[in-house]
N, C-alpha and C positions, 0 to 999 in steps of 0.2 A: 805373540798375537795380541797380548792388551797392547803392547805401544804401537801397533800396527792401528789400533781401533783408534785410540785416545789420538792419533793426527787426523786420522779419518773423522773425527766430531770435530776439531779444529778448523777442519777445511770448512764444514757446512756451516761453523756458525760465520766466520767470517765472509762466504759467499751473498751469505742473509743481508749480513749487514751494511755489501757492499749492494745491493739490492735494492735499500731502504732509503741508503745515501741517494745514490743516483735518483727516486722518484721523486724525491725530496726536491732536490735539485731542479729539473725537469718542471714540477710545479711550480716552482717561485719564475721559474724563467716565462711561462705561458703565461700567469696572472701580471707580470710586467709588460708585456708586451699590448695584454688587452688594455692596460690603463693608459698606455700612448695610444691607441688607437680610437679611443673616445671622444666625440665633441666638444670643444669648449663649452661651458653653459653660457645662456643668452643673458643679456643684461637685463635687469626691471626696467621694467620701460616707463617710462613718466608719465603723470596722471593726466588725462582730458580735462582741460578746463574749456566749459564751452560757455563763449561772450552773449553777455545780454544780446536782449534785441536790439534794433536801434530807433531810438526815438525816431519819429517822423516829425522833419523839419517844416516850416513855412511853405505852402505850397505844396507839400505830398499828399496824395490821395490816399493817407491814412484809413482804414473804416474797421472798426472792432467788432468782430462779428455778435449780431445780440439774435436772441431766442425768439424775443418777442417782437411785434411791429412797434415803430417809430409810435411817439402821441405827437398829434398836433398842439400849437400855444393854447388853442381854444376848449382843446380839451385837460388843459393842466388848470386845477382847479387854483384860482392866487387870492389870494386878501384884499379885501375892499381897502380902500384909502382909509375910512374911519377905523375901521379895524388893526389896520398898519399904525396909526397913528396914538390908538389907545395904549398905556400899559398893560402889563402883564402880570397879576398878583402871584406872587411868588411866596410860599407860605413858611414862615419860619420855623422848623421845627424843634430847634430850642425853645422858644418860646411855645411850643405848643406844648412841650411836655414839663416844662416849669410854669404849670399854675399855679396860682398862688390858693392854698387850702381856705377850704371854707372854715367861715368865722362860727363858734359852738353857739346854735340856739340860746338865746337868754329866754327864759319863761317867764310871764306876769302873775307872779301868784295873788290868789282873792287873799281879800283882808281877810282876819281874825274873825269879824263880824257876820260876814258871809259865809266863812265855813265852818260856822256855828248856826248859820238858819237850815246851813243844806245838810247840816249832820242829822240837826231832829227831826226833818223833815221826812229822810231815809229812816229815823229808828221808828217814827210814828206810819210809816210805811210797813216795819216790819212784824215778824211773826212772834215776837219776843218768845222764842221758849223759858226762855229761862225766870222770867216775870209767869208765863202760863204756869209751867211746872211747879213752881213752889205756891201759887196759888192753888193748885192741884191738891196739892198733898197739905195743907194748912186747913181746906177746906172738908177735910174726912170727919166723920161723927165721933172716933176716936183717934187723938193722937197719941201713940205708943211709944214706946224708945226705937223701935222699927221704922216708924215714920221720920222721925228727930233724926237718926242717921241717914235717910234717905233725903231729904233736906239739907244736910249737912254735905253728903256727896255731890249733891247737884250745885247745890253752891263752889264747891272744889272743882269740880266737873267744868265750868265757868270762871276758872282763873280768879276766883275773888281772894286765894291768902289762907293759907292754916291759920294765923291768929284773927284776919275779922271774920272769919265764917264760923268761930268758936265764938267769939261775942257775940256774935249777930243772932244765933243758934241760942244763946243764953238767955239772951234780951226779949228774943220770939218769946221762947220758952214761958218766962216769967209776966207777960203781957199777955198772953192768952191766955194764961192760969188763972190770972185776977181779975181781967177784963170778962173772960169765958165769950171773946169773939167768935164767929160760927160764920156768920154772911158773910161772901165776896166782895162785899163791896167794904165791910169793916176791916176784913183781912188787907185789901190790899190798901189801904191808907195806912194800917199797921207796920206793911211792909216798906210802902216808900218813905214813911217817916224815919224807921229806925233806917235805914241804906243811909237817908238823908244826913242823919247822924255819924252814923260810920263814915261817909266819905268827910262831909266837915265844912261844911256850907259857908263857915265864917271866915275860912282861909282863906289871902287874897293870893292868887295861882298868877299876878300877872308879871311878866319879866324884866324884873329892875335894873335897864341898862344906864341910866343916865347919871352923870357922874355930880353936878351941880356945879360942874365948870366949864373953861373953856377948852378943855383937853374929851376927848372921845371917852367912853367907861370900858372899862374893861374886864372880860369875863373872862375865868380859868375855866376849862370841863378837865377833871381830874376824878379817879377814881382807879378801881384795880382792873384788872387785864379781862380781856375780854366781855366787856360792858355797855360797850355802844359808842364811846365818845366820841370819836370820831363821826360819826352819823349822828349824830345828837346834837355833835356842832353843825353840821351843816343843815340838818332841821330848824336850828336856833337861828340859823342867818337867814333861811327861805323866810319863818317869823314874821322874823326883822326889815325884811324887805319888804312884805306886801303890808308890814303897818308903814312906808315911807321912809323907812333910815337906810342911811350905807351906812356897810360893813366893809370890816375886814378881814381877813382870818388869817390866823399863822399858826403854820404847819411845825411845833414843837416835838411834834413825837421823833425825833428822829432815829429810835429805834425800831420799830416796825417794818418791816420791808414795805415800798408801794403807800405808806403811810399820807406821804407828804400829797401823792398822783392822787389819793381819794378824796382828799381835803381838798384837794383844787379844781378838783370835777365837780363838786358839791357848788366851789365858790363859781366857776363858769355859769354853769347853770341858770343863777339868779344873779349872774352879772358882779358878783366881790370879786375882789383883787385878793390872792393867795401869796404871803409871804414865806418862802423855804428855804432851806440851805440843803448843805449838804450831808446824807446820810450817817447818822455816827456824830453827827456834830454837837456841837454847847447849845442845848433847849433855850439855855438863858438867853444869849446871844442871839437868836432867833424872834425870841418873843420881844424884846428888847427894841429890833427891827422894826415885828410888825406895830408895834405902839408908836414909834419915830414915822411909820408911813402914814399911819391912821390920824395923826397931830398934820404930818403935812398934805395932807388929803382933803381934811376937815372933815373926817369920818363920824361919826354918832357911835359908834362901837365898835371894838375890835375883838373878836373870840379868838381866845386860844387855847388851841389842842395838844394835849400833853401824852405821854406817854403810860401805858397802865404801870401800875406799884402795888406792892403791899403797903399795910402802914407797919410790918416787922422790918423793913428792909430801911436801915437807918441811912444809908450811902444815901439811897435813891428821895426817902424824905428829905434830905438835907439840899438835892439836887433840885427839887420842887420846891424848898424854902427859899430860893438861890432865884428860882424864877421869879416868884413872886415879888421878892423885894428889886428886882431889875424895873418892876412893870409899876410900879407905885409910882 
């Protein structure tokens, strides 16, 4: 009985498989057939190119259609003969945008003489505290050591100096002890006599440029850092301008940043010529310059502007001893 079964499984599988074959078969023969029985595909077809229009020749009744109506000659507005005939300004604009910069104001400053009538003129104008005040307090029935410092401060209070407001202060002191002044009109002859003193009436203040030759004079402004000289020179040139000299200036500092640009706005101003170099450079060599332009100028003076220093700093003395002997 099993090998009666075991052929019996034999036969089914192979039944199966002849089953499997055959659909197999069957299939590939129907998907062959449909693929000969298909269309050829159609060719790409070429592109439309579609030709201009065609000009109209000589004689064709050409007419382009328009929106608007035709204008008559008489109403096309044309140019007069003179108007045809004129030019056309045409405006460059290169040249309109390269102007040429304007020239820096020179200012006419009054003489010496004159702003000396119009200075007193304003302080006899004014309110003088500082003249009221200390006749104020000089004029008390007692002067105490309360009042003497208060005098003392107002003085100080007024920019007059710790050592002349200590003399000044001395000087009162001992003139009104001995005198025993009291009236205002004593006190203040008191007062403008000794100021008179202190300032120093005999000293001549005036600015000795002139050399005794035929070469320009020449001034150094030297001193330590941060003291004005540079403004002090170009004070000295305005001076010097409205008494009638030229100047000249040279820009020695050449360590300052901007040094040289402030020196030369001063010289613009009242119309000097401003000698510089280049930043970092040899002061000697500069100053040197402006005494060589100031000879061929025919200049009356040349100022020059140095660099601040200590007088500890030996390099930088020796740099300024260096200047000096260039410009003799």
């Amino acid at each position: 009985m099993s090998d009666t079964g075991s052929v019996m499984e034999f036969v089914i599988l192979a039944v199966v498989i002849a089953l499997v074959a055959v659909g197999a078969i069957s299939g590939l023969v129907i998907s062959s057939r449909k693929k000969k029985q298909l269309p050829p595909a159609a060719p790409p077809s070429a592109p439309t190119i579609t030709a201009p229009p065609a000009e109209p020749h000589v004689g064709d009744e050409a007419e382009t259609p328009r929106e608007e109506p035709r204008r008559t000659i008489e109403e096309v507005g044309l140019p007069s003969a003179e108007e045809a005939d004129s030019p056309v300004a045409v405006e460059d604009p290169v040249a309109a945008e390269a102007e040429a910069p304007a020239a820096p104001e020179i200012e006419t400053p009054e003489p010496a003489a004159g702003r000396l009538v119009r200075l007193r003129a304003r302080l006899a104008r004014s309110q003088n505290s500082l003249g009221k005040g200390l006749l104020t307090l000089l004029s008390r029935e007692h002067l105490d050591e309360d009042t003497w410092e208060e005098i003392e401060e107002t003085l100080l209070t007024a920019d007059v100096g710790v050592a002349p407001t200590q003399e000044l202060v001395e000087r009162l002191r001992e003139r009104v002890k001995v005198l025993g002044t009291r009236t205002p009109d004593e006190l203040r002859t008191l007062l403008r006599e000794e100021l008179l003193t202190l300032v120093g009436t005999d000293l001549d203040r005036a600015v000795k440029t002139e050399s005794g030759l035929d070469t320009p004079g020449v001034v150094m402004v030297v001193g330590v850092n941060g003291t004005g000289k540079t403004t002090t020179t170009g004070k000295l040139a305005r001076v010097l301008v409205a008494d009638g000299r030229s100047v000249v200036l040279g820009a020695a500092d050449t360590f300052r940043a901007a040094a040289a640009d402030q020196l030369q706005t001063w010289g613009e101003r009242v119309g000097a010529r401003t000698v510089r170099g280049p930043e970092g450079g040899d002061p000697a060599s500069i100053a040197f310059d402006a005494v060589k332009e100031g000879i061929a100028e025919g200049a009356d003076v040349v100022l020059i502007d140095t660099a601040g220093r200590l007088h500890t700093k030996t390099g930088l003395m020796d740099e300024l001893g260096k200047v000096k002997r260039v410009v003799e």
